[in-house]
mmCIF file as Biopython writes it, N, C-alpha, C and O atoms, coordinates in Angstrom:
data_model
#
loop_
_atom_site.group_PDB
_atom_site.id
_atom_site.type_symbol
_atom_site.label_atom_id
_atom_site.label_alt_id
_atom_site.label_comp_id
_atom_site.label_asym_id
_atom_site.label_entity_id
_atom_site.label_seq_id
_atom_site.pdbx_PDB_ins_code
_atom_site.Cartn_x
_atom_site.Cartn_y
_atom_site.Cartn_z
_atom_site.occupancy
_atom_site.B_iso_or_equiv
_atom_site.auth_seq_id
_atom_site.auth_asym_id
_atom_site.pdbx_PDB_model_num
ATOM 1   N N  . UNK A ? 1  ? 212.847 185.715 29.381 1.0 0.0 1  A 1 
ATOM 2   C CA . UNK A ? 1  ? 211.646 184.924 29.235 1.0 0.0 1  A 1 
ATOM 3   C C  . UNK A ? 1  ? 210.882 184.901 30.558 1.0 0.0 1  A 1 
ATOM 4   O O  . UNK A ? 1  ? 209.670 184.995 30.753 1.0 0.0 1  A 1 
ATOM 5   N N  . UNK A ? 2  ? 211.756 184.774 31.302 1.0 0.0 2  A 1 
ATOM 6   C CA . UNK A ? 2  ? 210.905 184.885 33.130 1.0 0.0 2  A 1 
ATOM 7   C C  . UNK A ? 2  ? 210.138 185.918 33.020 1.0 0.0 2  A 1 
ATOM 8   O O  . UNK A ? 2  ? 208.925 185.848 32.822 1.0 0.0 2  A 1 
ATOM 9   N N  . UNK A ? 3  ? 210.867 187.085 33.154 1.0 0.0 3  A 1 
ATOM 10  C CA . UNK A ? 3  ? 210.300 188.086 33.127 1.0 0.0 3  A 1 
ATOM 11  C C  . UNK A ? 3  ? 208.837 188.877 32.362 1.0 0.0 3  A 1 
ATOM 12  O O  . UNK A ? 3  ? 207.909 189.551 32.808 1.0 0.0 3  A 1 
ATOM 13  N N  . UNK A ? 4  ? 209.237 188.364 30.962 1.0 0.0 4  A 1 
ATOM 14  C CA . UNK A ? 4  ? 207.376 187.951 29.773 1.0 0.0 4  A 1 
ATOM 15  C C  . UNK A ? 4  ? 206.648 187.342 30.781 1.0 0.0 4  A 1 
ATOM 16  O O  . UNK A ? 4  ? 205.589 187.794 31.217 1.0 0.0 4  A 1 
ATOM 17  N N  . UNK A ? 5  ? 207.235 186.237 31.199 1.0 0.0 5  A 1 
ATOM 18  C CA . UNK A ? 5  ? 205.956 185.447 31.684 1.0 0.0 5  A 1 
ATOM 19  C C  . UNK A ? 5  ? 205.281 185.858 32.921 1.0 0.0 5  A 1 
ATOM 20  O O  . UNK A ? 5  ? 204.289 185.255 33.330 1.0 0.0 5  A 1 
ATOM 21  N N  . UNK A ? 6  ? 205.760 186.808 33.494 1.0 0.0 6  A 1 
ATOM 22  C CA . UNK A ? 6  ? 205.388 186.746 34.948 1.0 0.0 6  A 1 
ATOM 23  C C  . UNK A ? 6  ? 205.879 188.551 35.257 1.0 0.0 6  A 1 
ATOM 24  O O  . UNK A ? 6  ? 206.366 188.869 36.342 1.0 0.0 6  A 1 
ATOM 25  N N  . UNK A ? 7  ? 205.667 189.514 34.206 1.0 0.0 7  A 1 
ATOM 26  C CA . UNK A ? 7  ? 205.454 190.595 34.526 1.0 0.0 7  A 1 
ATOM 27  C C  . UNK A ? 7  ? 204.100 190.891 35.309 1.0 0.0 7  A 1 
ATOM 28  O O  . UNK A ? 7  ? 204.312 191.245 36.469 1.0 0.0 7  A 1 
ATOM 29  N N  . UNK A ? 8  ? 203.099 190.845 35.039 1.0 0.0 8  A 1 
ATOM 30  C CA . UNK A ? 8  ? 201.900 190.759 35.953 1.0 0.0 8  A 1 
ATOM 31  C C  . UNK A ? 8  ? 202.617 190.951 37.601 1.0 0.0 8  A 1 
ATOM 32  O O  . UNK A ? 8  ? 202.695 191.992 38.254 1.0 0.0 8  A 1 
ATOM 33  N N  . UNK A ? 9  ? 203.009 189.791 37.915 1.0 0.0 9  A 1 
ATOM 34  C CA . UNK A ? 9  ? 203.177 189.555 39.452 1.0 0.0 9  A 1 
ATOM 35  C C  . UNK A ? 9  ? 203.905 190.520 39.724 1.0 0.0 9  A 1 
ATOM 36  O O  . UNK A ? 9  ? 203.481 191.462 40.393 1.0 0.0 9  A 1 
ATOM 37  N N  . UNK A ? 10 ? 205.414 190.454 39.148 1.0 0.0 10 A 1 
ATOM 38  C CA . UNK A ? 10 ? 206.599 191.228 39.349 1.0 0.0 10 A 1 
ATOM 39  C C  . UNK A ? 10 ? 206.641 192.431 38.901 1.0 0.0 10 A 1 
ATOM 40  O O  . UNK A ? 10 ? 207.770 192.803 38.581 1.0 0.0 10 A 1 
ATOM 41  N N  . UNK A ? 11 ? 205.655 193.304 38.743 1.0 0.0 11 A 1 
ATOM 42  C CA . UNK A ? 11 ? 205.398 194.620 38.123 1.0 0.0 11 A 1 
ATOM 43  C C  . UNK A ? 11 ? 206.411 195.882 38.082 1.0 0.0 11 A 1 
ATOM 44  O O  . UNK A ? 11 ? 206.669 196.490 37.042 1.0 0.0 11 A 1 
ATOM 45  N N  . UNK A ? 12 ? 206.893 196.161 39.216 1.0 0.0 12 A 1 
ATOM 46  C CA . UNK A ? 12 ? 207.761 197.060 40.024 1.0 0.0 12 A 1 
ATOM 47  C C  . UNK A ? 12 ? 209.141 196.748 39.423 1.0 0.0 12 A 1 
ATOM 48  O O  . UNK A ? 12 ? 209.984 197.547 39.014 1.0 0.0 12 A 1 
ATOM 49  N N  . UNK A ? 13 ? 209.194 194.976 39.474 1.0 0.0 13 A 1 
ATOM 50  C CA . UNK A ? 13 ? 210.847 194.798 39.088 1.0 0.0 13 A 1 
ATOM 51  C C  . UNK A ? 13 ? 210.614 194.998 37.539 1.0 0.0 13 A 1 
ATOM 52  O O  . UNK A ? 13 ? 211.147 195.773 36.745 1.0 0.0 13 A 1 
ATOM 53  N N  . UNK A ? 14 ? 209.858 194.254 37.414 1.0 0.0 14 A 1 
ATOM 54  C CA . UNK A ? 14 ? 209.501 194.410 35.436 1.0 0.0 14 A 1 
ATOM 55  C C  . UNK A ? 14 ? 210.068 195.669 35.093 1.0 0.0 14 A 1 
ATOM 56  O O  . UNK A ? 14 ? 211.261 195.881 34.879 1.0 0.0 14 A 1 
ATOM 57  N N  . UNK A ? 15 ? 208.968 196.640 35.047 1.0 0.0 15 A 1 
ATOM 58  C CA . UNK A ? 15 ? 209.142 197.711 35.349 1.0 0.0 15 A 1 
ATOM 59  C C  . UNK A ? 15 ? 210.762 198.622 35.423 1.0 0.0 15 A 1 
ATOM 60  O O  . UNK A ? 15 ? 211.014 199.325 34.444 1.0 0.0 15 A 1 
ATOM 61  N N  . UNK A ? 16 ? 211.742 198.579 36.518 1.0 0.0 16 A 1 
ATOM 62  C CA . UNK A ? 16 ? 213.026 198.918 36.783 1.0 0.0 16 A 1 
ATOM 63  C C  . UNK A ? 16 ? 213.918 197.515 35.964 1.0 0.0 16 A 1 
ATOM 64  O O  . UNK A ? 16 ? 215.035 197.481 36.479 1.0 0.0 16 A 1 
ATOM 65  N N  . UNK A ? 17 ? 213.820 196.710 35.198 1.0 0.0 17 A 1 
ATOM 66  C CA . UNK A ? 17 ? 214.531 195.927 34.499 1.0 0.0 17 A 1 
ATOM 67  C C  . UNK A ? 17 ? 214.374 196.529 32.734 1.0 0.0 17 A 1 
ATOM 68  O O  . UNK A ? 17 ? 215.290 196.652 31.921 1.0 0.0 17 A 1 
ATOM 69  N N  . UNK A ? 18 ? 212.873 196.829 32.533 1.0 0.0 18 A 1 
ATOM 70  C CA . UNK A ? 18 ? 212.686 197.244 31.281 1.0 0.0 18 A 1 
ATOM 71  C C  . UNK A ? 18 ? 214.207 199.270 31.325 1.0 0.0 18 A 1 
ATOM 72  O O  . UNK A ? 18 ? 214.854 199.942 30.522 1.0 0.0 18 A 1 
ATOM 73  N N  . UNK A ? 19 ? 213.980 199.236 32.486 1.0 0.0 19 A 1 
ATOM 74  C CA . UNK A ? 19 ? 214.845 200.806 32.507 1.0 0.0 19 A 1 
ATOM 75  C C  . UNK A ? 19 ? 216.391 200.603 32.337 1.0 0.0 19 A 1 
ATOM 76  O O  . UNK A ? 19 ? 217.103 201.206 31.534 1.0 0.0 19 A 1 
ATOM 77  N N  . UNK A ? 20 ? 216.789 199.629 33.250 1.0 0.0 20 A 1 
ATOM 78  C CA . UNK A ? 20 ? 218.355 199.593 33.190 1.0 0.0 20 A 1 
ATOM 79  C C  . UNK A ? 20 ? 219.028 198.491 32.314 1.0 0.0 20 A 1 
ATOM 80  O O  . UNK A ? 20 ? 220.194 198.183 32.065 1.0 0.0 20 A 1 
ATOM 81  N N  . UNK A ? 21 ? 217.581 197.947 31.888 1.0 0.0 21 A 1 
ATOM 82  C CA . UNK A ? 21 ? 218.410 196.961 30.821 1.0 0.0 21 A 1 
ATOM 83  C C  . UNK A ? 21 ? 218.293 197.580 29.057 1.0 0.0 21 A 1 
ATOM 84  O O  . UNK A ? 21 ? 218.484 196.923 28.034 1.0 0.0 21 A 1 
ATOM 85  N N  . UNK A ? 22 ? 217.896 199.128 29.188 1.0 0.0 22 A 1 
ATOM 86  C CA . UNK A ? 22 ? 217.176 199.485 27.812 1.0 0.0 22 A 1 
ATOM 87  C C  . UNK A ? 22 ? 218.695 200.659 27.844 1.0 0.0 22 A 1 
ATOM 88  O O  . UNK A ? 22 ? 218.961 201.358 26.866 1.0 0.0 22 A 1 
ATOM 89  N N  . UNK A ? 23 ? 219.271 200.670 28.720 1.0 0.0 23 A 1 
ATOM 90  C CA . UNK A ? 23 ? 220.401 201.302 28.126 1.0 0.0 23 A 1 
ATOM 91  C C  . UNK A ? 23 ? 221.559 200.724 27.182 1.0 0.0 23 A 1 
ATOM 92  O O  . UNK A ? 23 ? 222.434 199.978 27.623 1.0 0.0 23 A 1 
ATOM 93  N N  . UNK A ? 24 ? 221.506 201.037 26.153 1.0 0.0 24 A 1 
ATOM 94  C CA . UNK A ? 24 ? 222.622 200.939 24.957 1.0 0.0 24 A 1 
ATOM 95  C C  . UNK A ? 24 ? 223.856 200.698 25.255 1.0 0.0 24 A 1 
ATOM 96  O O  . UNK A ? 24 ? 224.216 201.473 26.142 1.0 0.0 24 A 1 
ATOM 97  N N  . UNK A ? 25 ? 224.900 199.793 24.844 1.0 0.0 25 A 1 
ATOM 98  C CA . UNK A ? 25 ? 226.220 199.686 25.108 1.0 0.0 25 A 1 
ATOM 99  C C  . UNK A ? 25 ? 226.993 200.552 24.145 1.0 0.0 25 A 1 
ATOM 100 O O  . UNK A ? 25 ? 226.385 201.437 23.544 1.0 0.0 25 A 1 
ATOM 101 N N  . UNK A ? 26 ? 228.357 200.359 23.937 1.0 0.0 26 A 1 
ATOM 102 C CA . UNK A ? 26 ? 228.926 201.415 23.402 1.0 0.0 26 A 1 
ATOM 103 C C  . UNK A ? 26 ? 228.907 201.100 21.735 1.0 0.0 26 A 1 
ATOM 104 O O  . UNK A ? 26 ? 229.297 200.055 21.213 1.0 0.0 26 A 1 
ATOM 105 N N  . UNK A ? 27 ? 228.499 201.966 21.228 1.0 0.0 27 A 1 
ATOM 106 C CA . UNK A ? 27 ? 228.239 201.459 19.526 1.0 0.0 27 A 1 
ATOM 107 C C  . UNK A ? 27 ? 229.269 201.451 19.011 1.0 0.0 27 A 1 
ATOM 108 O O  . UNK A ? 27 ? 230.287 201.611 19.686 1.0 0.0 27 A 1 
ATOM 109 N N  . UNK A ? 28 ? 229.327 201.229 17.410 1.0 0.0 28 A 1 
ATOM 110 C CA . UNK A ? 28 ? 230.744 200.838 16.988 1.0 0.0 28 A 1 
ATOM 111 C C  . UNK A ? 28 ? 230.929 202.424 16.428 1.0 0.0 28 A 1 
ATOM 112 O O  . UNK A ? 28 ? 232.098 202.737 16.655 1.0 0.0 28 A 1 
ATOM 113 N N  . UNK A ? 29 ? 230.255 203.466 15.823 1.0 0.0 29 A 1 
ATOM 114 C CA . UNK A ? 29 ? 230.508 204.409 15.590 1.0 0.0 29 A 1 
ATOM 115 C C  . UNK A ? 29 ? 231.286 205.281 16.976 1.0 0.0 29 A 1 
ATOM 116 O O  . UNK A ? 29 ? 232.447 205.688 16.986 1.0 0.0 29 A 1 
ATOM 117 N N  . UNK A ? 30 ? 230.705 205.355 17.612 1.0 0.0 30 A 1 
ATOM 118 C CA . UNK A ? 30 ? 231.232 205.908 18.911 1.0 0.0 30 A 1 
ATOM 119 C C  . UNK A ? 30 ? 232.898 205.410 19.282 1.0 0.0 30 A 1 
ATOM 120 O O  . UNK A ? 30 ? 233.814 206.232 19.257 1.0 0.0 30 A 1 
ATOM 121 N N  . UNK A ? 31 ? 233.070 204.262 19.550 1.0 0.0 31 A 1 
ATOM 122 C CA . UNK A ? 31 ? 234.500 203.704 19.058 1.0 0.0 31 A 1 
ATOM 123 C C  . UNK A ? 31 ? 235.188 204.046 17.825 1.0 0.0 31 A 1 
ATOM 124 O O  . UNK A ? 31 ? 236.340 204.462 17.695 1.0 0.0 31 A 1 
ATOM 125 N N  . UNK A ? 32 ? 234.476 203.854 17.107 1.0 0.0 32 A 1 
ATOM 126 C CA . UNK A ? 32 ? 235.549 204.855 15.989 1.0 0.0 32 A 1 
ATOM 127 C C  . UNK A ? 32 ? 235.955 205.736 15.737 1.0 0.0 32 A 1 
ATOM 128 O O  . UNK A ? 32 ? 236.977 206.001 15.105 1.0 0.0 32 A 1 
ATOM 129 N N  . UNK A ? 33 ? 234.747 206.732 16.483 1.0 0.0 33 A 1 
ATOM 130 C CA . UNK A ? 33 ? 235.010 208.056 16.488 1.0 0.0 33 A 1 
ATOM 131 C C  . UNK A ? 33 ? 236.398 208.698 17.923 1.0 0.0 33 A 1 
ATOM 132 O O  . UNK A ? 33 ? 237.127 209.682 17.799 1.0 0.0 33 A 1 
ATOM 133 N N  . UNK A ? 34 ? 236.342 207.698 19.182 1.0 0.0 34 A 1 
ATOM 134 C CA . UNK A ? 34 ? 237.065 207.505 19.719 1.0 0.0 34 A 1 
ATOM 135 C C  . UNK A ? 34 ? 238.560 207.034 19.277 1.0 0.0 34 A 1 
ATOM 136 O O  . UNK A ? 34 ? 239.543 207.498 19.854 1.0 0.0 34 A 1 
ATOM 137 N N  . UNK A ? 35 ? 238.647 206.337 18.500 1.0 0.0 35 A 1 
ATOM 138 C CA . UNK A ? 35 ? 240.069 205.681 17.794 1.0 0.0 35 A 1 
ATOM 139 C C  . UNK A ? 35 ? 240.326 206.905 17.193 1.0 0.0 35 A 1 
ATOM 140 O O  . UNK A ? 35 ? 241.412 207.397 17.500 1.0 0.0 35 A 1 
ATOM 141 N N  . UNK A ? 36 ? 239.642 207.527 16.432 1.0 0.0 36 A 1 
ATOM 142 C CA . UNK A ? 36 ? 240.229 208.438 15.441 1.0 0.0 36 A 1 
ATOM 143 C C  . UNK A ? 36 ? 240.176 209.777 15.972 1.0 0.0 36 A 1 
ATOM 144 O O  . UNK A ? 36 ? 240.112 210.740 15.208 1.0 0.0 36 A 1 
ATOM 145 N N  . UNK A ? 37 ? 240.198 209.913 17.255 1.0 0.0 37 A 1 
ATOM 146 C CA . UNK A ? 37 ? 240.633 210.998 18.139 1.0 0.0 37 A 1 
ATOM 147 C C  . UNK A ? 37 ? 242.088 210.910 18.284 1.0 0.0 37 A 1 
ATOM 148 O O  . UNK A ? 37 ? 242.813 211.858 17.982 1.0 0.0 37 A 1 
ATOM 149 N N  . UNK A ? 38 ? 242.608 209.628 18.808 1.0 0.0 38 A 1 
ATOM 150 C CA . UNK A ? 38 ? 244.118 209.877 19.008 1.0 0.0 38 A 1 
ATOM 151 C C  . UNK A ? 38 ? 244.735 210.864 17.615 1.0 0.0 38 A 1 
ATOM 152 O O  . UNK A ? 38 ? 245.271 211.953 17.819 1.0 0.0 38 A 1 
ATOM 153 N N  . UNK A ? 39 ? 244.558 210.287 16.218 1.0 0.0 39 A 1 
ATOM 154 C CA . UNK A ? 39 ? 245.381 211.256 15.384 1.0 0.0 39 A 1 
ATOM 155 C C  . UNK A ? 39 ? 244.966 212.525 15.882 1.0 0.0 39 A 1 
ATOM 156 O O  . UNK A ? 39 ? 245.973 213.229 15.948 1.0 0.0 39 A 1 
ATOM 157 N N  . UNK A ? 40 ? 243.816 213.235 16.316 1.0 0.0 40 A 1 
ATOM 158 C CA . UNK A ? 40 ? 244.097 214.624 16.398 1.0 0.0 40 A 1 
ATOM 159 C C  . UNK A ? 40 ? 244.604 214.933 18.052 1.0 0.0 40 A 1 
ATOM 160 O O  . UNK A ? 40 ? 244.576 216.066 18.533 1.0 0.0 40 A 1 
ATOM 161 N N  . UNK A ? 41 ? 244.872 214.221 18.493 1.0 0.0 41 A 1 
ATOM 162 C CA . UNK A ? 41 ? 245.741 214.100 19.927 1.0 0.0 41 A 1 
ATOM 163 C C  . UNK A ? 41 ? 247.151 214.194 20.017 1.0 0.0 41 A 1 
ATOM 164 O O  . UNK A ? 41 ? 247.907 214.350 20.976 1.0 0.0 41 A 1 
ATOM 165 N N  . UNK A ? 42 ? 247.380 214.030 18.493 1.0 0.0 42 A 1 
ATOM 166 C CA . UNK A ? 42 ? 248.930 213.435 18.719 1.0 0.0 42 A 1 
ATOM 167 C C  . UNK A ? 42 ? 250.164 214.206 19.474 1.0 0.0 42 A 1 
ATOM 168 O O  . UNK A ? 42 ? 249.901 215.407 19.397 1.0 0.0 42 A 1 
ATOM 169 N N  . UNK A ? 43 ? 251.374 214.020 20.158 1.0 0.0 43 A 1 
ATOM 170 C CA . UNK A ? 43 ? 252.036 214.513 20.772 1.0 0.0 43 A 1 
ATOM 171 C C  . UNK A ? 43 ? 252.193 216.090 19.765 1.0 0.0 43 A 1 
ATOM 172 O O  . UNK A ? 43 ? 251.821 217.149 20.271 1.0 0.0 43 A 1 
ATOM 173 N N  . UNK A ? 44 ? 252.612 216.062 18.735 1.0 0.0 44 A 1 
ATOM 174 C CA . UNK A ? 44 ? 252.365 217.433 18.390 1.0 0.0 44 A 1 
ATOM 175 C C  . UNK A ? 44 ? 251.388 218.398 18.060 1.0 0.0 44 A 1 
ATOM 176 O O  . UNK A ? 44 ? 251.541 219.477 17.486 1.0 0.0 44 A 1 
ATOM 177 N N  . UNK A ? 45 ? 250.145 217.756 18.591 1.0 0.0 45 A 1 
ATOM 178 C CA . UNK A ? 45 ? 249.261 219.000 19.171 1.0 0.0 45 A 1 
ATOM 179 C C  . UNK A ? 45 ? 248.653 219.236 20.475 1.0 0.0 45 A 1 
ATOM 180 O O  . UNK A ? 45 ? 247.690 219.879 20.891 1.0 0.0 45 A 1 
ATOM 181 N N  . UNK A ? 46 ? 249.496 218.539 20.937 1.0 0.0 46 A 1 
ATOM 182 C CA . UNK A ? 46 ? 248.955 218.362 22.429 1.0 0.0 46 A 1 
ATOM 183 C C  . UNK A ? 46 ? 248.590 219.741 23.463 1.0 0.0 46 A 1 
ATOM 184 O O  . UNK A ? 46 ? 248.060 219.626 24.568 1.0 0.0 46 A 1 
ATOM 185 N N  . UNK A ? 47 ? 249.030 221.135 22.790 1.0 0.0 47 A 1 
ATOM 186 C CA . UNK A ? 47 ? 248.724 222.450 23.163 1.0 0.0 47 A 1 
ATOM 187 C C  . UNK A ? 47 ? 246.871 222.311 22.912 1.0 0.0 47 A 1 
ATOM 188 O O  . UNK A ? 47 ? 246.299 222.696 23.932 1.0 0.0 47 A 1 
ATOM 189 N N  . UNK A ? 48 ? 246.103 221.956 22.049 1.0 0.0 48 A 1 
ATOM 190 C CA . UNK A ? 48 ? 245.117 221.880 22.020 1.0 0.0 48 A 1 
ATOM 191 C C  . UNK A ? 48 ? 244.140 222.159 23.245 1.0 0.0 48 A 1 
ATOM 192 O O  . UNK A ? 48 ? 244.631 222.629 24.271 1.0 0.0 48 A 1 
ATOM 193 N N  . UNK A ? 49 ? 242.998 221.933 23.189 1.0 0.0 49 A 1 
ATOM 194 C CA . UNK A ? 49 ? 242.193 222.335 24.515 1.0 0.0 49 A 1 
ATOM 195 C C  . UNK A ? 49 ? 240.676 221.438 24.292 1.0 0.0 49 A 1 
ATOM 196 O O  . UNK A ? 49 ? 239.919 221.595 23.335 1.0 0.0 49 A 1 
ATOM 197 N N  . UNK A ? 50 ? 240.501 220.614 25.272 1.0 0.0 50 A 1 
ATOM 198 C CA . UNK A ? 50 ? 239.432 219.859 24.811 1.0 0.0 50 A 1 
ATOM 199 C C  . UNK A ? 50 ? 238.302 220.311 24.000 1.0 0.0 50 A 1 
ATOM 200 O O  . UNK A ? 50 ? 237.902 219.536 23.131 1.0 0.0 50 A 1 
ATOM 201 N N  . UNK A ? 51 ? 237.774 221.345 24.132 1.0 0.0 51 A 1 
ATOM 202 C CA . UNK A ? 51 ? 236.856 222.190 23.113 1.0 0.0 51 A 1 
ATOM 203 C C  . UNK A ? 51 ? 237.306 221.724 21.749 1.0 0.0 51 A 1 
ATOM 204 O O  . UNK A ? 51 ? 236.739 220.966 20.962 1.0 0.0 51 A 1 
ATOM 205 N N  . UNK A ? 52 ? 238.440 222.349 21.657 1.0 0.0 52 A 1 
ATOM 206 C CA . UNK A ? 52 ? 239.045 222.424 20.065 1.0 0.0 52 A 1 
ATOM 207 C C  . UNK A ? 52 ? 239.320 220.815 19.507 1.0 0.0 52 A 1 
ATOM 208 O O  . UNK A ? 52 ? 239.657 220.553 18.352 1.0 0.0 52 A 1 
ATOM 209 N N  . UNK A ? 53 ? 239.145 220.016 20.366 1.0 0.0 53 A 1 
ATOM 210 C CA . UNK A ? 53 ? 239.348 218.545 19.894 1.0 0.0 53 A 1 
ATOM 211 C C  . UNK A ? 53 ? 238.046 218.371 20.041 1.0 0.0 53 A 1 
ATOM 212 O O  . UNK A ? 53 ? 237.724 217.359 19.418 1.0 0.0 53 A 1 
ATOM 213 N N  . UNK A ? 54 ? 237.032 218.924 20.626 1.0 0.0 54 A 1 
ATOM 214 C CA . UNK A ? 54 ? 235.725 218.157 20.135 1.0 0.0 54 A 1 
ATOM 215 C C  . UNK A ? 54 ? 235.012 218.429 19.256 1.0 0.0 54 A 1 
ATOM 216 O O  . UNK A ? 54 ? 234.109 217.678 18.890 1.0 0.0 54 A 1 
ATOM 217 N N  . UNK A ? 55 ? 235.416 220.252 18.402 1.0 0.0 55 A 1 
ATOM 218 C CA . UNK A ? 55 ? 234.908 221.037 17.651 1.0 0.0 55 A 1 
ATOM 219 C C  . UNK A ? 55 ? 235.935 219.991 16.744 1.0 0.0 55 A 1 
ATOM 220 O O  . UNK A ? 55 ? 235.004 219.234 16.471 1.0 0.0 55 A 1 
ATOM 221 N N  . UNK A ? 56 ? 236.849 219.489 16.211 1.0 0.0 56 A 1 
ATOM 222 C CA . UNK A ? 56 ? 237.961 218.885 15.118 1.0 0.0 56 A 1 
ATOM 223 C C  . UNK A ? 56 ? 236.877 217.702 15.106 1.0 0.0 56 A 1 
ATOM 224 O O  . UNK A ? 56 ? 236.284 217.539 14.040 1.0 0.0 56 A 1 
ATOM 225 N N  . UNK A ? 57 ? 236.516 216.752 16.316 1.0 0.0 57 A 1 
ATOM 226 C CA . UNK A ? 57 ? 235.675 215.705 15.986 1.0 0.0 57 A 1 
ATOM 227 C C  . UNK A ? 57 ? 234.411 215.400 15.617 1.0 0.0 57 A 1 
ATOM 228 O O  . UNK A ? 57 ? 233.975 214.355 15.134 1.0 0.0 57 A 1 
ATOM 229 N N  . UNK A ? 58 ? 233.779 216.565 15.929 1.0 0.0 58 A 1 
ATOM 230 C CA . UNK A ? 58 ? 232.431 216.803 15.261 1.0 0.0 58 A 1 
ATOM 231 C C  . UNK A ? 58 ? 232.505 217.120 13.399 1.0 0.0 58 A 1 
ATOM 232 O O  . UNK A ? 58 ? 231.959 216.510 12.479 1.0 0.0 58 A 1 
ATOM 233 N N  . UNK A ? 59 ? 233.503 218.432 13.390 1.0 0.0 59 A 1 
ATOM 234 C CA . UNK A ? 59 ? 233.274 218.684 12.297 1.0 0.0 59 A 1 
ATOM 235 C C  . UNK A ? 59 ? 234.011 217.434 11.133 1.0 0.0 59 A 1 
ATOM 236 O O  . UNK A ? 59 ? 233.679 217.457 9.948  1.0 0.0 59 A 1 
ATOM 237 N N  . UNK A ? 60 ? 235.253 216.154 11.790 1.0 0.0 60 A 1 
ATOM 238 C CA . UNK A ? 60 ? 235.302 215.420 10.571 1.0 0.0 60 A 1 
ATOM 239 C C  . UNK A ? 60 ? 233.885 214.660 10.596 1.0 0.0 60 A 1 
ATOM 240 O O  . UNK A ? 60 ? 233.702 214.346 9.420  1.0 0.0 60 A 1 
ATOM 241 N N  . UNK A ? 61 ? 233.077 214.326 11.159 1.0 0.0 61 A 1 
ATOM 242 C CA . UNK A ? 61 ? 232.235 213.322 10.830 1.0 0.0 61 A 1 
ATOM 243 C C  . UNK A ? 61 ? 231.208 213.989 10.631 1.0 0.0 61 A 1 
ATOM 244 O O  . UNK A ? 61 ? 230.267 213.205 10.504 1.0 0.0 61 A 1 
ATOM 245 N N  . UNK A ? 62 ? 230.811 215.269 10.513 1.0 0.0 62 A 1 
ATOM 246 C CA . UNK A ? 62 ? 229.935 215.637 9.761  1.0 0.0 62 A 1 
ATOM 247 C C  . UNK A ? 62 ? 230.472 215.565 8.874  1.0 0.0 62 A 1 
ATOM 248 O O  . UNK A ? 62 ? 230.104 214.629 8.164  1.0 0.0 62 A 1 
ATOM 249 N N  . UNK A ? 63 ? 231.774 216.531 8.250  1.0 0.0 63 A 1 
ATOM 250 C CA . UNK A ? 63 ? 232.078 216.088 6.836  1.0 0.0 63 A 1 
ATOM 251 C C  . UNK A ? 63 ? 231.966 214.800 6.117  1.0 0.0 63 A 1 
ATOM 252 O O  . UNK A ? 63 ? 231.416 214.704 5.020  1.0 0.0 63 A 1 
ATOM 253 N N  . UNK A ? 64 ? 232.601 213.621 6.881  1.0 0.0 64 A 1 
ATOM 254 C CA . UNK A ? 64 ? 231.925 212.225 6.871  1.0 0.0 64 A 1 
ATOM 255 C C  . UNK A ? 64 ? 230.523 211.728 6.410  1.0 0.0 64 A 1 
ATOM 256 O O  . UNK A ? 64 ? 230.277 210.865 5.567  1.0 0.0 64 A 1 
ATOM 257 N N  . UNK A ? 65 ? 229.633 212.495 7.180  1.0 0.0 65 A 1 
ATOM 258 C CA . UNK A ? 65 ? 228.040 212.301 6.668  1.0 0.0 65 A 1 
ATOM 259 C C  . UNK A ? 65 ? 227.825 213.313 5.616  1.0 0.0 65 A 1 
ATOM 260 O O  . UNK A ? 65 ? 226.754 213.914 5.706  1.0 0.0 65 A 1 
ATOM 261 N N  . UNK A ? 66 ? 228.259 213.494 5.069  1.0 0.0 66 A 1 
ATOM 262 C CA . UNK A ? 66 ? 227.997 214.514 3.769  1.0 0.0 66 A 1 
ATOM 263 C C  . UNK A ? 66 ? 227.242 215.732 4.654  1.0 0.0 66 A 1 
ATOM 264 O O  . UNK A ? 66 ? 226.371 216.189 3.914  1.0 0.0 66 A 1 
ATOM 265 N N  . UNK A ? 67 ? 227.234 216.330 5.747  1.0 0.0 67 A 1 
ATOM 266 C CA . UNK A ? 67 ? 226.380 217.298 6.275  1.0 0.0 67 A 1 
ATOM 267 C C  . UNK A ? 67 ? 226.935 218.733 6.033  1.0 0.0 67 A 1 
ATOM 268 O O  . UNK A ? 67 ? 226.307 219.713 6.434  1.0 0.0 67 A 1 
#
């Protein structure tokens, strides 16, 4: 509310507050998609190679989105 009221004056900070406060926290999809990494982590595939676990996590949640 400070900030509404008194952007005018404070332009510069306005300004660098509208920037670092417009970044997004961590969504709940993103966490889920994180949780449901461990199953393809699990100790018996741990030969894997990060590529191949991010190509496994892309393609379930496209399958997921009907894509």
């Amino acid at each position: 509310v400070f900030m509404q009221e008194n952007e005018q004056e404070f332009e510069v900070i306005a300004l660098m507050a509208k920037d670092f406060l417009a970044i997004p926290g961590a969504s709940v999809a993103v966490e889920r998609l994180f949780s449901g990494s461990r199953h393809a982590c699990a100790d018996t595939r741990c030969s894997m190679k990060a590529a191949t676990i991010t190509e496994l996590m892309c393609a379930r949640e496209w399958i997921r989105e009907g894509l």
